[in-house]
Each structure stands twice: as C-alpha cells, then as structure tokens.
LOGURO-553283 format. One record per residue (C-alpha): x, y, z; residue number from 1. Coordinates in nm, 3 decimals. Example, Ala and Ser with C-alpha at 12.3 -4.5 7.8 and 13.67 -1.06 7.14 Angstrom:
! LOGURO-553283
<sero><x>1.230</x><y>-0.450</y><z>0.780</z><resi>1</resi></sero>
<sero><x>1.367</x><y>-0.106</y><z>0.714</z><resi>2</resi></sero>
! end
This chain:
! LOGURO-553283
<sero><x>1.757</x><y>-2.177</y><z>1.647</z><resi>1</resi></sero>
<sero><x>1.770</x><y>-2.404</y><z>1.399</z><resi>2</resi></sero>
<sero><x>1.882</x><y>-2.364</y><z>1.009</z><resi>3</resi></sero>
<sero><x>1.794</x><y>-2.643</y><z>0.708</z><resi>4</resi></sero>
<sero><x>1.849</x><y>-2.634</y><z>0.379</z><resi>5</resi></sero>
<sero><x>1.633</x><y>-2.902</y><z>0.202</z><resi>6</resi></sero>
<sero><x>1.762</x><y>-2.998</y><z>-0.132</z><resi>7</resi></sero>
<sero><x>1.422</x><y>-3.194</y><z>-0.321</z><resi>8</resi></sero>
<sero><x>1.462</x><y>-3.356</y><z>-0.656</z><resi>9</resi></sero>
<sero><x>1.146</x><y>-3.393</y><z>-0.829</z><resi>10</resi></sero>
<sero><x>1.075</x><y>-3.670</y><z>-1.133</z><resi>11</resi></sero>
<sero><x>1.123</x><y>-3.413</y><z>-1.431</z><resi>12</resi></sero>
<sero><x>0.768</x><y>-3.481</y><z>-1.534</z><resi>13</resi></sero>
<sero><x>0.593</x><y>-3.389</y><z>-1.179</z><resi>14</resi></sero>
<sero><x>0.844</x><y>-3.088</y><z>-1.134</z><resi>15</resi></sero>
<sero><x>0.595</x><y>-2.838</y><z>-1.182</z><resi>16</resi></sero>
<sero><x>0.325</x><y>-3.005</y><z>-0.938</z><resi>17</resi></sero>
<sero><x>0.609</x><y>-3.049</y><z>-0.657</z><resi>18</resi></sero>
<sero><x>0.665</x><y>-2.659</y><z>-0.698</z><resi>19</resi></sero>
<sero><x>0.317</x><y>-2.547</y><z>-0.660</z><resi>20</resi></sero>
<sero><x>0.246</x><y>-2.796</y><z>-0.380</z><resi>21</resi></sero>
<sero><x>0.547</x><y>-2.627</y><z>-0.174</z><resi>22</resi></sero>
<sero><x>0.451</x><y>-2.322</y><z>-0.303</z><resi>23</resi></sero>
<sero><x>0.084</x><y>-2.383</y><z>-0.178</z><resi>24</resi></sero>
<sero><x>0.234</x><y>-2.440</y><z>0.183</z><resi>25</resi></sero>
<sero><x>0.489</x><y>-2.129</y><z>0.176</z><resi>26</resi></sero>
<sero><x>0.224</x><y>-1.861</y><z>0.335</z><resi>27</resi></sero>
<sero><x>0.074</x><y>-2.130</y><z>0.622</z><resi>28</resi></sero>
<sero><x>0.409</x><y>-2.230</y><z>0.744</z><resi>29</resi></sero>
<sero><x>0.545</x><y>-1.906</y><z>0.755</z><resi>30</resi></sero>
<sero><x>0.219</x><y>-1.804</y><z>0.982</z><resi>31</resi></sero>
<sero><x>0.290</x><y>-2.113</y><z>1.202</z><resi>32</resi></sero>
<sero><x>0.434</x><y>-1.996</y><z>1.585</z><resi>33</resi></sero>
<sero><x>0.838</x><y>-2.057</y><z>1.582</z><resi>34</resi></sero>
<sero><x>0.902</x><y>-2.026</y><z>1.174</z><resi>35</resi></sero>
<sero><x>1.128</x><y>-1.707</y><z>1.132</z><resi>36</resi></sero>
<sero><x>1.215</x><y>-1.796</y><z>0.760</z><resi>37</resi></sero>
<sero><x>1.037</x><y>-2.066</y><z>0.500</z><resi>38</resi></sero>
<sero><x>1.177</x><y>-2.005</y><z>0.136</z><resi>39</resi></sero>
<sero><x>1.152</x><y>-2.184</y><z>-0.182</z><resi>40</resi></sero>
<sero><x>1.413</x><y>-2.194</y><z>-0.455</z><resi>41</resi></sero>
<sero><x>1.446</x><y>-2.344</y><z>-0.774</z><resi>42</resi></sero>
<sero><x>1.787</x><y>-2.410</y><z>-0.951</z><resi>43</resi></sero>
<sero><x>1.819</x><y>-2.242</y><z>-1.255</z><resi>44</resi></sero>
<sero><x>1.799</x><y>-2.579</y><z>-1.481</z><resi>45</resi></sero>
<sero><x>1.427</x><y>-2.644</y><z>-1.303</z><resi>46</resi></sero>
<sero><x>1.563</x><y>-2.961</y><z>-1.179</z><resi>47</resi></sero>
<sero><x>1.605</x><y>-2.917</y><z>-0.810</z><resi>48</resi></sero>
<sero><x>1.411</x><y>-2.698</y><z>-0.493</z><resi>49</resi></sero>
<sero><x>1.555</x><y>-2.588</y><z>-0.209</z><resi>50</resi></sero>
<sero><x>1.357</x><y>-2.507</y><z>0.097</z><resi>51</resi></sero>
<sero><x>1.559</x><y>-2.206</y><z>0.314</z><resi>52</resi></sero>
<sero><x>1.425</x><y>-2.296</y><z>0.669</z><resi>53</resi></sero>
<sero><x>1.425</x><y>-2.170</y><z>1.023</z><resi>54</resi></sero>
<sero><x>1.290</x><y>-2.236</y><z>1.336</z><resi>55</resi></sero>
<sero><x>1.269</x><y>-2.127</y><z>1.685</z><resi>56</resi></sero>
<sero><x>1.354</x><y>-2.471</y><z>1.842</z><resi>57</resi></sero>
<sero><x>1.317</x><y>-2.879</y><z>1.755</z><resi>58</resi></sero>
<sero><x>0.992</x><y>-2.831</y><z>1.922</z><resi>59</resi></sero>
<sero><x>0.839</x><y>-2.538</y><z>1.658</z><resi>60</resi></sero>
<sero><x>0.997</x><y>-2.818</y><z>1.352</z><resi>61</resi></sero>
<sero><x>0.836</x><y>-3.117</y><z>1.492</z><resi>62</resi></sero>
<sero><x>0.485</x><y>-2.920</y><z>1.480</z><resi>63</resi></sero>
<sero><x>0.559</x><y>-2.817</y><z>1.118</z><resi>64</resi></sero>
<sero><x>0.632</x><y>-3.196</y><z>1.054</z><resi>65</resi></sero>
<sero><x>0.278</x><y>-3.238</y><z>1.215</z><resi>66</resi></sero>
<sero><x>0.071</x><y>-2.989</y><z>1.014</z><resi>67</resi></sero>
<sero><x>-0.197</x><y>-3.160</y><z>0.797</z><resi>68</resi></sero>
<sero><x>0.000</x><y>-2.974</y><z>0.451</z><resi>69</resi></sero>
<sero><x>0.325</x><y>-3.062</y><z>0.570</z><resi>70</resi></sero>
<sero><x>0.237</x><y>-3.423</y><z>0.581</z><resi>71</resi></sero>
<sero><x>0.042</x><y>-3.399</y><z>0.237</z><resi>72</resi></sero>
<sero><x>0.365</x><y>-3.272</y><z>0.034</z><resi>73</resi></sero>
<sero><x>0.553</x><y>-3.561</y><z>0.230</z><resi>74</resi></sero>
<sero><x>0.286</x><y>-3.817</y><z>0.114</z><resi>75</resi></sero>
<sero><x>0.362</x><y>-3.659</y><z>-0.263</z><resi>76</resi></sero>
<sero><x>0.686</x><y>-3.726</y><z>-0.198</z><resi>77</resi></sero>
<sero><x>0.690</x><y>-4.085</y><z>-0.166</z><resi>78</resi></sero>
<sero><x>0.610</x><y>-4.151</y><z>-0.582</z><resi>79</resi></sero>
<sero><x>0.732</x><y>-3.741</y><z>-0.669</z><resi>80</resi></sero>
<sero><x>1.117</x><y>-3.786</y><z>-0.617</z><resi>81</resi></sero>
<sero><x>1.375</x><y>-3.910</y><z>-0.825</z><resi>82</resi></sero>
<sero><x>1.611</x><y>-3.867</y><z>-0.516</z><resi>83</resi></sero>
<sero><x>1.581</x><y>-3.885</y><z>-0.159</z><resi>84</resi></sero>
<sero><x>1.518</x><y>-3.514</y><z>0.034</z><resi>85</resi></sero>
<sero><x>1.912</x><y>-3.406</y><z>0.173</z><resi>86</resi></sero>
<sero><x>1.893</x><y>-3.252</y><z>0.418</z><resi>87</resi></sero>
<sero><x>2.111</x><y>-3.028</y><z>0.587</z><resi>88</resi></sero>
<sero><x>2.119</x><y>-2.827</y><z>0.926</z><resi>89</resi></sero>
<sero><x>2.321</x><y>-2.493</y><z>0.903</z><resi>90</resi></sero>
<sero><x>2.476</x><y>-2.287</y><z>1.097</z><resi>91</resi></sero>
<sero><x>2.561</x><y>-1.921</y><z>1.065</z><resi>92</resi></sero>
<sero><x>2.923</x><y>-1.836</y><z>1.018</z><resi>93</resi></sero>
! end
C-alpha cells in the first residue's frame, strides 16, 4: 500500500484554476484500478492543496502518473506553482 500526501502551492493568482483542474481529475482517478483514496484539501488561507492519496502498489501510481489528466495538471504545473510539489509517503501509525 502506499500513502502520499502532496502539498501544491499554487501562484495566488492561478489558485482557483489549480483547484478546479485537480478537482476535475478527483472522480477519474478515484475510478482508476488500485486507487483506494484520492482527496483534495485546501488550507484554510486558500494558499496551499493537499492531495490525500492511496494506492494499491508502485505499479497502480505509476499508471496514475500515466493517465492523459494526470499528465495535463502536471503540464499546468510547470508555470502554476510558486513552489515545488512536496511530497511525502506516509505510513499508518
């Protein structure tokens, strides 16, 4: 199994449009084979997401990563971000 946390910080100004481009991917990810859990948060100041992940195995992530959406939101990312994407694998306690 494995557990991210993805911590995304959006340019202030394209905040909105990073939100409803993950938000746009929520219901197709969570359909995909392997995904148990594919969540989107937003602090309370509307400056950061968080994507709650989990998958089956490395092999059910890497064909997220693949997925035609999954690649578009990464391509946003590139001019979107006013920080890099942290993230962090998780483990239950």
């Amino acid at each position: 199994m494995i557990n991210i946390v993805a911590k995304i910080t959006p340019k202030a100004a394209l905040f909105d449009d990073c939100k409803g481009r993950l938000q746009s991917i929520l219901a197709a990810t969570r359909a995909e084979p392997g995904c148990n859990r594919f969540e989107l948060f937003a602090s309370k100041e509307q400056r950061c997401l968080f994507l709650v992940e989990q998958f089956e195995s490395q092999a059910a992530l890497d064909d997220h990563y693949a997925q035609p959406y999954t690649k578009a939101v990464f391509a946003f990312y590139e001019n979107a971000l006013a920080e890099p994407v942290e993230v962090e694998k998780v483990e239950v306690c």
